[in-house]
C-alpha positions in Angstrom: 68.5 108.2 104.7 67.8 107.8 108.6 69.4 104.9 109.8 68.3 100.9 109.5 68.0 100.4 112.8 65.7 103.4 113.7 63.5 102.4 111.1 63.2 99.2 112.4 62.8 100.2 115.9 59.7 102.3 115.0 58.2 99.2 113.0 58.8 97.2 116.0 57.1 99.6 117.7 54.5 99.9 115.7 53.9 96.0 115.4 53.5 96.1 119.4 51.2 99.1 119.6 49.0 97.0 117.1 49.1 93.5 119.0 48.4 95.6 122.8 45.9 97.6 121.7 42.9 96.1 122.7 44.1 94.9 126.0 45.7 98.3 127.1 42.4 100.3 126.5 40.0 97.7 128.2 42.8 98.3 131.0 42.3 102.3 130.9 39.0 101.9 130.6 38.5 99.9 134.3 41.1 102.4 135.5 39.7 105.6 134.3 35.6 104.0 135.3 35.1 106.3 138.4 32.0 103.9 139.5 34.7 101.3 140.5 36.3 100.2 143.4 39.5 102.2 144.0 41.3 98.7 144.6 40.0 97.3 140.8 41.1 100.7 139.7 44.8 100.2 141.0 44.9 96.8 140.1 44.3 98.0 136.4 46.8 100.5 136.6 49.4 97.9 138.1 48.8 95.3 134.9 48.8 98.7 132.8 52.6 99.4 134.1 53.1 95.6 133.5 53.2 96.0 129.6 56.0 96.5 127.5 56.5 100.3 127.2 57.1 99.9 123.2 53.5 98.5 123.2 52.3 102.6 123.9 51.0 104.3 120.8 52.5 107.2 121.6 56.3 105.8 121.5 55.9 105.6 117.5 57.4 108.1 115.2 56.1 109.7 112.4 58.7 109.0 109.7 59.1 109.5 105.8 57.6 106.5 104.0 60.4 106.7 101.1 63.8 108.2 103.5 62.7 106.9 107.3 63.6 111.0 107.6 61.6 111.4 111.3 61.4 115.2 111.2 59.5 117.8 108.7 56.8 114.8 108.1 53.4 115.7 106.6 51.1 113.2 107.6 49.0 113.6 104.9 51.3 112.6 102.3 53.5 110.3 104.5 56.5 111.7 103.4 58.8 114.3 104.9 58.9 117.9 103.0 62.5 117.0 101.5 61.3 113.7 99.5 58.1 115.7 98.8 60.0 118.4 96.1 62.4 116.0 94.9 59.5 114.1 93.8 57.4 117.3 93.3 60.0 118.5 90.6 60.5 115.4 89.0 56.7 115.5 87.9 56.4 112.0 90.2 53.0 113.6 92.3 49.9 114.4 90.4 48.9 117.8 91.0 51.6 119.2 92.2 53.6 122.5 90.2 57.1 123.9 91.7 56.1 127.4 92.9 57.8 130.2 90.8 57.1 134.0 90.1 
């Protein structure tokens, strides 16, 4: 198990990215729009820099749904590949046969 407090962190985190969302891309938008005044542009960037970094998308962490594991995660079955056999070999994901030959 990954610890409480990194889990919670990265909910956090996840909670800001949500609520900033629409106001940090109408901010890249104005400062990425070429057709703009360069002054605009900066202005954007400045109020950009102004929001809480948390708030970024790219500050959250893929973790395991079930163990809050953040490494070896497969996004498709939000889980990390430890929690995926244990549950693979207890017959607890449909489809899913422990390889043996």
């Amino acid at each position: 198990m990954a610890k409480k407090s990194a889990v919670n962190r990265n909910e956090m985190v996840k909670k800001l990215a949500k609520q900033y969302a629409a106001k940090r891309a109408s901010l890249k938008a104005i400062a990425n729009d070429e057709s703009l005044p360069l002054e605009d542009r900066f202005e954007a960037r400045l109020k950009l820099a102004e929001l809480p970094r948390n708030s970024a998308p790219n500050r959250i962490r893929n973790r395991c749904e079930v163990t809050g594991r953040p490494r070896a995660y497969y996004r498709k079955l939000k889980m990390s590949r430890i929690t995926l056999r244990d549950l693979g070999s207890h017959g607890q994901i449909p489809g899913l046969v422990k390889s043996s030959w």
